[in-house]
DOKE-115856 format. One record per residue: residue in one letter; x, y, z negated of N, C-alpha, C in turn. Coordinates in steps of 0.001 Angstrom, whole numbers, padded with zeros to 6 digits, always signed. Atoms other than C-alpha are relative to their C-alpha. Example, Ala and Ser with C-alpha at 12.3 -4.5 7.8 and 13.67 -1.06 7.14 Angstrom:
<zakols>
a+000890-001190+000000+012300-004500-007800+000900+001200+000000;s-000820-001190+000060+013670-001060-007140-000770+001090-000730;
</zakols>
This chain:
<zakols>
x+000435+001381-000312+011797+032062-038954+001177-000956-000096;x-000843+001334-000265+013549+028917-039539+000225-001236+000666;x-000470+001115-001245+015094+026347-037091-001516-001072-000689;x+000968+001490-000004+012710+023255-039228-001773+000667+000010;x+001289-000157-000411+009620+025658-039384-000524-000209+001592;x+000373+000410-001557+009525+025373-035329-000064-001184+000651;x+000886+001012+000433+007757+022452-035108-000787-000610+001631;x+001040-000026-001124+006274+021146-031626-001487-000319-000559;x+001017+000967+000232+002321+020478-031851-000358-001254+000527;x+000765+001649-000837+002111+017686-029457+001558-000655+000171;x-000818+000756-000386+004864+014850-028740+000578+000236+001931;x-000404-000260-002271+007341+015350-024968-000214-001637+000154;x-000407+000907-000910+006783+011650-024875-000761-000295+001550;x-000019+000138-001335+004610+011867-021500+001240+000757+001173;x-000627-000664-000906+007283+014341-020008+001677-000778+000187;x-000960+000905+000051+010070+012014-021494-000001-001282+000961;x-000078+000873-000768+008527+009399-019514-000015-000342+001280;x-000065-000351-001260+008431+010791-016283+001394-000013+000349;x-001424+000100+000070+012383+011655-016505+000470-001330-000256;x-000766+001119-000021+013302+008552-017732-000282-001147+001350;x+000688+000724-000984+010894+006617-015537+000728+000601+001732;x-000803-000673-001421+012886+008728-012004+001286-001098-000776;x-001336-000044-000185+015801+007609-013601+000221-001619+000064;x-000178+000949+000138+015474+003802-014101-000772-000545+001421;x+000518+000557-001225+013566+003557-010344+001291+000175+000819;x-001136-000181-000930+016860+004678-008619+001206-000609-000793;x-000723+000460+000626+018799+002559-010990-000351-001707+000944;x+000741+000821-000351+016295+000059-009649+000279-000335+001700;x-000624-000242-001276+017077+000822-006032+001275-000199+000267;x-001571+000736+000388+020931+000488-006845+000082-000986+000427;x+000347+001409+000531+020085-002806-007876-000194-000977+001652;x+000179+000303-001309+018486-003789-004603+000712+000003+001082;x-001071-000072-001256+021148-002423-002279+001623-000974+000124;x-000959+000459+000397+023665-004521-003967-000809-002113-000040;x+000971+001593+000043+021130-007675-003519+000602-000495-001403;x+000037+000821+001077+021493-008133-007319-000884-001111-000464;x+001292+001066+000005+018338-010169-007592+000242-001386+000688;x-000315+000808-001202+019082-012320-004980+000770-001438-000664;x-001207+000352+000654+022613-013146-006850-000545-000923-001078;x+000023+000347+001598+020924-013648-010288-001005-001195-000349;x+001185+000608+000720+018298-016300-009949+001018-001503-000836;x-001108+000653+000787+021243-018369-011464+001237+000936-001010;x-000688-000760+000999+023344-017037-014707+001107+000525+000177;x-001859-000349-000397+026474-015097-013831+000524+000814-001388;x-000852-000950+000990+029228-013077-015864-000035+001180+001152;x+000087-001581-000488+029573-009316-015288+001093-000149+000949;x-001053-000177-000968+032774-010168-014044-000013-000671+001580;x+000383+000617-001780+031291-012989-011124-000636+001010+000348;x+001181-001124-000683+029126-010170-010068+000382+000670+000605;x-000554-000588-000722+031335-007822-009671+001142-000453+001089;x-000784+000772-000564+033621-010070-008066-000606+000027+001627;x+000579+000005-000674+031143-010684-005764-000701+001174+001244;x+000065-001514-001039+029933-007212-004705+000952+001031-000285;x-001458-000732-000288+033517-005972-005136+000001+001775-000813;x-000114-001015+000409+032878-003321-007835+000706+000294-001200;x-000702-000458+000553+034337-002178-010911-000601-001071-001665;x+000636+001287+001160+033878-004934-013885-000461+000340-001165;x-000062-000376+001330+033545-002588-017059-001206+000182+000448;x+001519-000637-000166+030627-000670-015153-000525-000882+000433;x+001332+001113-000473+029040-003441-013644-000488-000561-001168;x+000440+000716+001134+028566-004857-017036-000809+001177-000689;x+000855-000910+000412+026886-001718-018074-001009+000236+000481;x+001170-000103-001015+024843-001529-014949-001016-001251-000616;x+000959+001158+000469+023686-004939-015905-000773-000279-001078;x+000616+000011+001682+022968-004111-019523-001348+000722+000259;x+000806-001322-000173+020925-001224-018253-001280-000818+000351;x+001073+000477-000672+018852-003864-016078-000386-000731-001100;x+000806+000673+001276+018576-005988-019320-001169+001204-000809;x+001359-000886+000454+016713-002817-020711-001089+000278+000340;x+000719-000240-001057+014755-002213-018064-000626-001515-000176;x+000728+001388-000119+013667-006359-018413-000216-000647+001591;x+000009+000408-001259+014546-006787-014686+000974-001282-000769;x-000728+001533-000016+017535-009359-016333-000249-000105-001372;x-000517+000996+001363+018174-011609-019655+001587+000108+000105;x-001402+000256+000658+021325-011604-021226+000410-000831-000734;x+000200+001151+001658+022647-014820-023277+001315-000824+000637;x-000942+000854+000092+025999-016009-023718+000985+000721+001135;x-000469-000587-000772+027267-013087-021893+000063-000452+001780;x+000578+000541-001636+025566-014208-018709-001200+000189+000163;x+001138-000350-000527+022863-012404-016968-000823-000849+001351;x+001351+000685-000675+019701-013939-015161-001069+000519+000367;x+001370-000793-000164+016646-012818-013566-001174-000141-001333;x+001415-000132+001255+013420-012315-015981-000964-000553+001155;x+001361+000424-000808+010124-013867-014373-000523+001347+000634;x+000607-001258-001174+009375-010262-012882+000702+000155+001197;x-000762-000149-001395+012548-010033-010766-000186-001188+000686;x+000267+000988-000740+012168-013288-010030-001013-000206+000989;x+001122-000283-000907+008779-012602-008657-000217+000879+000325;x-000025-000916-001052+008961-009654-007148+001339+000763+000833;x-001593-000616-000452+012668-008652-006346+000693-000688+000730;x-001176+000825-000967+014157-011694-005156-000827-000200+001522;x+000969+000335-001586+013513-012038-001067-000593-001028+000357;x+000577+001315-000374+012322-015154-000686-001826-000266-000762;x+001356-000051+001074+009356-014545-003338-000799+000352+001248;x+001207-000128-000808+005864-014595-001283-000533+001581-000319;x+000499-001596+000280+005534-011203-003455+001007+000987-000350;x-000733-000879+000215+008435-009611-003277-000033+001422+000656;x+000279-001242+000078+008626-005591-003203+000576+001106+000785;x-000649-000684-000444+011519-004528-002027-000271+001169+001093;x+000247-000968-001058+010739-002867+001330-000581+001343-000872;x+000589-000968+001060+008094-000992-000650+000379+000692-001038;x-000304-001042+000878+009691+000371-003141+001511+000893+000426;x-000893-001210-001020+012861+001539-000428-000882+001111+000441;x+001527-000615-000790+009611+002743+001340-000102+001521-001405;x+000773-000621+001268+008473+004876-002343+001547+001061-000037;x-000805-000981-000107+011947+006249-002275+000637+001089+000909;x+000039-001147-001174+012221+007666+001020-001000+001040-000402;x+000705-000808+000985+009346+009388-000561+000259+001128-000383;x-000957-001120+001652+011450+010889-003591+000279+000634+000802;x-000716-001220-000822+013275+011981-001087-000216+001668+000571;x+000912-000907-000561+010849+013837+001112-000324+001300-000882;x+000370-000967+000875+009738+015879-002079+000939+001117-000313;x-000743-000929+000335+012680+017339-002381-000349+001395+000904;x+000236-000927-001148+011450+019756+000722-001279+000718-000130;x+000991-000083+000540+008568+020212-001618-000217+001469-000086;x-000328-001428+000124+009535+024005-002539-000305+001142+001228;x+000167-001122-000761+009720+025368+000710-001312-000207+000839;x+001348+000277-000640+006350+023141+002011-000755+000764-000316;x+001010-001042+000642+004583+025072-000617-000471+001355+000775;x-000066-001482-000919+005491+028402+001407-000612-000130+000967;x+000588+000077-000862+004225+027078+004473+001378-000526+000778;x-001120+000675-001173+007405+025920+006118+000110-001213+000002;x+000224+001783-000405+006601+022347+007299+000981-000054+001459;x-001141+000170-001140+009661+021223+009204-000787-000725+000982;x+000731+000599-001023+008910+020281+012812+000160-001496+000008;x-000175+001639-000369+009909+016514+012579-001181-000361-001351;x+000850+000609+000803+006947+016422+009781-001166+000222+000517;x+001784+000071-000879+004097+017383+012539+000104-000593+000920;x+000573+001170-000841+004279+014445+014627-001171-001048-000332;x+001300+001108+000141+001677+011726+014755-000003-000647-001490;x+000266+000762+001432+000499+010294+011574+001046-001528+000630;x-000435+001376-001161+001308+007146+014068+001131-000167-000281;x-001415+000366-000113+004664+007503+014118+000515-000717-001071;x-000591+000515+001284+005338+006516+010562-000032-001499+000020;x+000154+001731+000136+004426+002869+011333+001148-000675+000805;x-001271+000502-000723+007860+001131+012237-000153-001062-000719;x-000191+001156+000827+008413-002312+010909-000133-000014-001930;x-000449-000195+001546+009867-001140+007568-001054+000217-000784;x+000925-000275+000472+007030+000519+006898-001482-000837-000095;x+001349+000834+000318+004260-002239+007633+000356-000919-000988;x-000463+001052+000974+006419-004702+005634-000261+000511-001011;x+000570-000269+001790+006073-002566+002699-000996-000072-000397;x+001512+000277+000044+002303-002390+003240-000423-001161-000214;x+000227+001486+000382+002463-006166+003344-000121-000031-001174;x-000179+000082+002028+003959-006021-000316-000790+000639-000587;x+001267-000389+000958+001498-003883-001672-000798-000424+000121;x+001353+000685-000228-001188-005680-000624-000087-001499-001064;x-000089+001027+000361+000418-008536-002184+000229-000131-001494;x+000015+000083+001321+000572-007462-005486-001164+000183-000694;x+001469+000380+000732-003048-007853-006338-001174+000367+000709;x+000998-000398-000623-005165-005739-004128-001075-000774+000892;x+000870+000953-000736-005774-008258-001511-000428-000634-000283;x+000836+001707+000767-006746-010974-003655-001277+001175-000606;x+001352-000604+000422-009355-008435-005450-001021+000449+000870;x+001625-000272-001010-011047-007162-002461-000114-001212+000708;x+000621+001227-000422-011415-011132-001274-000834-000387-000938;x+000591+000745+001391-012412-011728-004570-001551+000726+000244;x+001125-000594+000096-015254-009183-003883-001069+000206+001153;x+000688-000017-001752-015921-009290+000040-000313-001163-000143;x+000600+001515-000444-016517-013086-000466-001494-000189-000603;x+001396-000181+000642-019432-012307-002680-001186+000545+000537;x+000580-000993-000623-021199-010216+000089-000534-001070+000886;x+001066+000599-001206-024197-011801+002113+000706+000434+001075;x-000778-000555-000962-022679-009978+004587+001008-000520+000422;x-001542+000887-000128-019541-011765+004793+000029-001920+000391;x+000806+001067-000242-021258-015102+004062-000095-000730+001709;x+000002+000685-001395-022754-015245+007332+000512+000770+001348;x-000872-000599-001034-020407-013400+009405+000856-000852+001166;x-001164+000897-000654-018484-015155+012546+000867+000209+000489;x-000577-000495-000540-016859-012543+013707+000727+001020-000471;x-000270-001260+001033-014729-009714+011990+001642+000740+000619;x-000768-000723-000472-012410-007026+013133+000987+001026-001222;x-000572-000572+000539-009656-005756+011337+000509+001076+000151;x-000658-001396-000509-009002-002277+011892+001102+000582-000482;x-001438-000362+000767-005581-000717+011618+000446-001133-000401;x-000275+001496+001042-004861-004355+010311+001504-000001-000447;x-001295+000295+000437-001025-003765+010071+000628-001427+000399;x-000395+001881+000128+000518-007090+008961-001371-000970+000193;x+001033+001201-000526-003110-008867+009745-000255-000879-001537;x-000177+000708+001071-002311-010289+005737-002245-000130-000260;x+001226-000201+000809-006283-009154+004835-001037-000686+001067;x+000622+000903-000925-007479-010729+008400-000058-001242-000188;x-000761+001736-000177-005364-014086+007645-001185-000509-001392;x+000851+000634+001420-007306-014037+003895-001121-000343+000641;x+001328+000029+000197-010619-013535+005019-000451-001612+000888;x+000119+001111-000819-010175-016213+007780+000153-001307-000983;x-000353+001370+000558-008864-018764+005235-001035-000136-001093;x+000909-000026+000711-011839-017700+003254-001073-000746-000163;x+001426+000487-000478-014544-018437+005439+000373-000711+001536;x-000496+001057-001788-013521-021514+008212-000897+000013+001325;x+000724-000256-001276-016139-020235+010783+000224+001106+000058;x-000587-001427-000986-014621-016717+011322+000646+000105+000869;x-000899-000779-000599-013357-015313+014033+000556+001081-000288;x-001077-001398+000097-010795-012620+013019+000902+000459+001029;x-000715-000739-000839-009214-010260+015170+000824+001283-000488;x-000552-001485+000313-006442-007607+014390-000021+001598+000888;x+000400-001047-001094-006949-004179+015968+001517+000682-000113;x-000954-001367+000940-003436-001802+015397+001289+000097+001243;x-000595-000465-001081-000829-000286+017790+000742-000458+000204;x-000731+000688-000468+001277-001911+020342+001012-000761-001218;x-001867+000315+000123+004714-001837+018691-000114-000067-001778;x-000026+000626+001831+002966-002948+015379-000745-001409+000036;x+000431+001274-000181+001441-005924+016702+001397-001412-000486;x-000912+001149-000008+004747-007853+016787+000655-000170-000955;x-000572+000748+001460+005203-008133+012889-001550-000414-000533;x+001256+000814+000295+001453-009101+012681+000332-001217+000401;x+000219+002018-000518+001790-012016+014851+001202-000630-000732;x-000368+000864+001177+004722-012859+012356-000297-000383-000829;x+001063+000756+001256+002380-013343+009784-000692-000526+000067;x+001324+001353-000322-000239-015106+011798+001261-001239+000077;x-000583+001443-000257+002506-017633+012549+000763-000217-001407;x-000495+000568+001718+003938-017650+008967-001138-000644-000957;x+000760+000713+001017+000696-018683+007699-000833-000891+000876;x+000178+001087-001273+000115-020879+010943-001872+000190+000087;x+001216-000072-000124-003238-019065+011503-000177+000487+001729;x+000119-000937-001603-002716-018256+015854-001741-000537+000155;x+001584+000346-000423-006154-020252+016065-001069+000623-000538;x+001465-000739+001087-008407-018261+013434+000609+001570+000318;x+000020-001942-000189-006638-014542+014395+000676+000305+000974;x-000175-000820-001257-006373-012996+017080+000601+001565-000217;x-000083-001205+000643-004731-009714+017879-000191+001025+001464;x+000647-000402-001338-005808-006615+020316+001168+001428-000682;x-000819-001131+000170-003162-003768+020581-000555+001199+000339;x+000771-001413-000544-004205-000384+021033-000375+000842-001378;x+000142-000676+000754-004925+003075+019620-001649+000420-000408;x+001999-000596+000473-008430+003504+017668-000438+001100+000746;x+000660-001484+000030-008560+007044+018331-000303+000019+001900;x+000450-000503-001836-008098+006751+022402-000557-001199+000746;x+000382+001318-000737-008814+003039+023208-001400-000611-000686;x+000738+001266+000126-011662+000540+023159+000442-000709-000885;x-000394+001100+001405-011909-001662+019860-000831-001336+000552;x+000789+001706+000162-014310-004770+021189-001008+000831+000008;x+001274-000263+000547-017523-005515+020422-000642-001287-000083;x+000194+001230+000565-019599-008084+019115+000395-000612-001752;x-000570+000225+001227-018273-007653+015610-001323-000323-000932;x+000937-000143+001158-020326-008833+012599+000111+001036-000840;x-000258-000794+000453-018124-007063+010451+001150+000740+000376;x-001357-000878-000185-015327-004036+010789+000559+000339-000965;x-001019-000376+001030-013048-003980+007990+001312+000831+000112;x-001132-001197+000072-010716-001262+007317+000957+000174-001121;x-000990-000218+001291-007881-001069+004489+000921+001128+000289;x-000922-000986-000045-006611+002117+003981+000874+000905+001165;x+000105-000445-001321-006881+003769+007531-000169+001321+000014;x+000293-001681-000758-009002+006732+007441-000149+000851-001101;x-000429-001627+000596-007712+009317+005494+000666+001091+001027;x-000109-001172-001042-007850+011568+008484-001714+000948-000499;x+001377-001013+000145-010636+014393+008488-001116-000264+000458;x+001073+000482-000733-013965+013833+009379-000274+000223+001328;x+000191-000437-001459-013972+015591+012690+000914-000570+000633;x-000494+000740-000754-011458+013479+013398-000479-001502+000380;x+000920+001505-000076-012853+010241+012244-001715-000333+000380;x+001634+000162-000776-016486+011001+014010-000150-000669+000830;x-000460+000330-001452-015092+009530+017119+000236-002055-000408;x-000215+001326+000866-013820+006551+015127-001385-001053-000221;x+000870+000592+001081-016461+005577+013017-001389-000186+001492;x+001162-000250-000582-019059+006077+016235+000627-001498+001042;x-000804+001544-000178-016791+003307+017961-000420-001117-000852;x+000263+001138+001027-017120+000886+014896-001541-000457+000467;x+001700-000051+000134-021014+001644+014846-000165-001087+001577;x+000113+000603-001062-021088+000346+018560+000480-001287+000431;x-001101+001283+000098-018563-002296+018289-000944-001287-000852;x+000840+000823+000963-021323-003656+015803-000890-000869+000518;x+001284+000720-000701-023903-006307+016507-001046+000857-001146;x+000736-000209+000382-027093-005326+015183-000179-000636-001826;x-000324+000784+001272-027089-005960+010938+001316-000453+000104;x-001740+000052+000408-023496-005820+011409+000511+001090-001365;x-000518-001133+001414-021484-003882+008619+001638+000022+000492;x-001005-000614+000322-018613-001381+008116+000393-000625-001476;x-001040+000170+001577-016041-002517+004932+001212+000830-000029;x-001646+000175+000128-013219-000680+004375+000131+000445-001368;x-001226+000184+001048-010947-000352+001091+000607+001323+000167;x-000742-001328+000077-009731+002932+000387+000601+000656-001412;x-000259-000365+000669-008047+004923-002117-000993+001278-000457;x+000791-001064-000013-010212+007635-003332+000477+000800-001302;x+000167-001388+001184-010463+011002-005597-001340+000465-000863;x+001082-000610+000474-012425+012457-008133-000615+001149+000189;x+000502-001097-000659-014779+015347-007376+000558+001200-000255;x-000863-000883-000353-012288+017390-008535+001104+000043+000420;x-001237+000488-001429-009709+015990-006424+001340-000276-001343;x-001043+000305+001111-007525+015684-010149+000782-000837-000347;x+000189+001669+000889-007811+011868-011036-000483-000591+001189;x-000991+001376+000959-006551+008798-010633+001316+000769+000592;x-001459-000510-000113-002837+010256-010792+000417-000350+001529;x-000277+000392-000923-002071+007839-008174-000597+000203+001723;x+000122-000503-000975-004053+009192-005824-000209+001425+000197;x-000403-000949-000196-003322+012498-006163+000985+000216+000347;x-001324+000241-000267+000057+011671-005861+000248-000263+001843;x-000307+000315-001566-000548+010502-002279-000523+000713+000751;x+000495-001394-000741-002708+013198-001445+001010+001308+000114;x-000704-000868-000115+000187+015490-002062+001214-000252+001026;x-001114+000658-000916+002628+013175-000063-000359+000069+001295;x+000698-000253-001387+000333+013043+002723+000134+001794+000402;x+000292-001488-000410+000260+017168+002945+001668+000050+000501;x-001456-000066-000414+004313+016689+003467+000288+000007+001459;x+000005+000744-001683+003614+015321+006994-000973+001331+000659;x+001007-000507-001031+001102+018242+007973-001247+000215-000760;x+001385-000113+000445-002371+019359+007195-001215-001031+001010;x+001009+001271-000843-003826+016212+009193-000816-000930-000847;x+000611+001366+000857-005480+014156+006469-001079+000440-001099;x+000991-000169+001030-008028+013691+003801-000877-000997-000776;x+000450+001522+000809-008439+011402+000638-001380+000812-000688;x+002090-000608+000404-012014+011470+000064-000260-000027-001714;x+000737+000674+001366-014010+011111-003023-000954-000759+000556;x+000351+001112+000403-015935+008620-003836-002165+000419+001099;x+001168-000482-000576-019273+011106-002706+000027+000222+001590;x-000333-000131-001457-017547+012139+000409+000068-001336+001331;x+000177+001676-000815-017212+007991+001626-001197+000015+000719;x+001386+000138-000342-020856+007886+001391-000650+000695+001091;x+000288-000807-000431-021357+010934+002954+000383-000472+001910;x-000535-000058-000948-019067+010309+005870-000609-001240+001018;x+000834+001363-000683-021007+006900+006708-000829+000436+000424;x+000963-000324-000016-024316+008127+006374+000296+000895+001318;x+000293-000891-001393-023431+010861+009201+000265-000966+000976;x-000360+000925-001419-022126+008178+011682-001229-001339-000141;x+000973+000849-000614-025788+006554+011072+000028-001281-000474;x+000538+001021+000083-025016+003614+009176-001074+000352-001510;x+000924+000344+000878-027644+002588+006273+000307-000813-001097;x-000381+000369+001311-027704+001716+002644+001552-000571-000457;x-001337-000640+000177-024216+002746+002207-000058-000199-001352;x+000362+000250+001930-023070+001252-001587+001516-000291+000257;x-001855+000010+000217-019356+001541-002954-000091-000933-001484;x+000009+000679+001414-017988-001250-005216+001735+000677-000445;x-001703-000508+000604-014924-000163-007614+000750-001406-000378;x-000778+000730+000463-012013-002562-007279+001315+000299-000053;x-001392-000842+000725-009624-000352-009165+000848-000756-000631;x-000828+000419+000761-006840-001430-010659+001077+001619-000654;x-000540-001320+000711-004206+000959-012982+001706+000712+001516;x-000618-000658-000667-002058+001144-009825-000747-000170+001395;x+001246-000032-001052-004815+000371-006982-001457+000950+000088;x+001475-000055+000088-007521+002912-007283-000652+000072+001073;x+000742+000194-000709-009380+001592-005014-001522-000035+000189;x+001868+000221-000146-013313+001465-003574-000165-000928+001376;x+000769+000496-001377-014927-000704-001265-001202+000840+000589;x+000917-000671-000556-017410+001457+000733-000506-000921+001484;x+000547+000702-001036-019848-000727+003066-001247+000651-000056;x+001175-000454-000744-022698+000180+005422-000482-000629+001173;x+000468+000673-001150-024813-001427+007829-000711+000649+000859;x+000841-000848-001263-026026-000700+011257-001044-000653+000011;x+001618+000642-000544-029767-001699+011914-000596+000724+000800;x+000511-001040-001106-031596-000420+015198-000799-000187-000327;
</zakols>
């Protein structure tokens, strides 16, 4: 046999793009820790740059070339600048900037590395604490940013279309986090009452966002844990974003709360990520179904049949899922109404 008869049949470029793609996100991260973005929404030389964050002038000019490849900067006249992406999502001041979130995505990377021996069954003890615990500031801020890169505007775009929503006056945000999907719906519809539901010591970067978007009069917020506390009641609707990917025998307890919390022709909404029935597809949420198993065998991203399913047992009625997927959101809306 000869070296040119051996021949691949198929192209490595998906496996090429996985490798390269690791390697230009922690290039990307670099970038961030050095608040290059920040620096660049005005034209510098390689050498102000490094000047500036006190590094080495040959490689910083390489680093920077790298980000010109990448299309985070422009290059012209040997003076780099943000591109309209960093600009809108990298620099801090942007309404949609990322950062947290994608520190957030790399703690992640990290985690995986412990991937090998999870497989075996050895789940270190600091990864079977409370799902709970993971919610610290850092981590709702990043949730902010993802929300803010298209999701939230698509499921307003699609909850505003809902009779249901229409004549709603009252609406409970469950898990609400940052309160961002409470603050929309309120600025949606000027006769809601919105209320955030989500735990103590995550309340106090919500109410930074009710007062950043000067909404204290339209949202309200109620601290406490779903699973052991009292949620209200009187709700029209109970909206949920990306909450219950816990097990059903866990979320029976939950969901039987909501149901009660309901006025009569009230409705469940929540926003979830979901799987296909063979749990394969959309990448992206397989990807988080495997991230989630890192922490413990506590969780469970549904499919799309299983949503339905999981309503229907907690009793509500004509249970209907809309798809507002996107190529990095695959998302579903799953709503159900109570009627006695």
């Amino acid at each position: 046999m000869k070296v040119l008869d051996t021949i691949p049949e198929i192209s490595s470029e998906p496996l090429d793009r996985i490798v390269k793609g690791c390697e230009a996100f922690h290039i990307l991260l670099i970038a961030l820790d050095f608040d290059l973005f920040d620096m660049l929404e005005e034209s510098k030389t390689a050498e102000q740059i490094s000047s500036e964050i006190c590094t080495d002038a040959s490689l910083t000019g390489k680093f920077l070339n790298t980000l010109v490849a990448l299309q985070f900067l422009s290059k012209e006249n040997d003076k780099y600048m943000n591109t309209k992406l960093a600009s809108t999502f990298l620099v801090k001041d942007s309404p949609f900037y990322q950062g947290n979130l994608l520190r957030f995505s790399g703690r992640n990377s990290d985690k995986r590395s412990m991937l090998n021996s999870i497989l075996k069954g050895d789940v270190p003890e600091a990864n079977k604490g409370r799902f709970e615990d993971v919610f610290d500031s850092s981590f709702i801020l990043a949730m902010a940013e993802g929300s803010m890169k298209g999701s939230l505007h698509q499921t307003m775009k699609e909850v505003s279309t809902l009779p249901e929503f229409e004549k709603a006056r009252t609406l409970l945000d469950l898990g609400g986090e940052h309160g961002l999907y409470a603050i929309a719906f309120a600025e949606m519809n000027p006769e809601l009452e919105a209320t955030v539901f989500d735990l103590p010591h995550v309340t106090g970067v919500t109410k930074e966002f009710i007062e950043r978007y000067d909404m204290n009069d339209k949202v309200g917020i109620i601290g406490g844990n779903f699973f052991e506390d009292e949620i209200g009641s009187g709700y029209d609707i109970v909206f949920s974003s990306d909450v219950f990917y816990r097990k059903s025998d866990v979320l029976a307890g939950v969901l039987k709360k909501v149901y009660n919390a309901l006025n009569n022709k009230g409705s469940i909404v929540f926003k979830h990520w979901i799987l296909n029935d063979e749990r394969t597809a959309p990448p992206t949420s397989v990807l988080f179904d495997l991230n989630l198993s890192l922490r413990g065998d506590m969780h469970h991203i549904y499919t799309e049949n299983e949503c339905v399913e999981l309503l229907e047992n907690a009793q509500f009625s004509n249970v209907r899922v809309l798809d507002i997927s996107s190529q990095t959101s695959p998302s579903m809306l799953i709503i159900g109404d109570k009627e006695v």
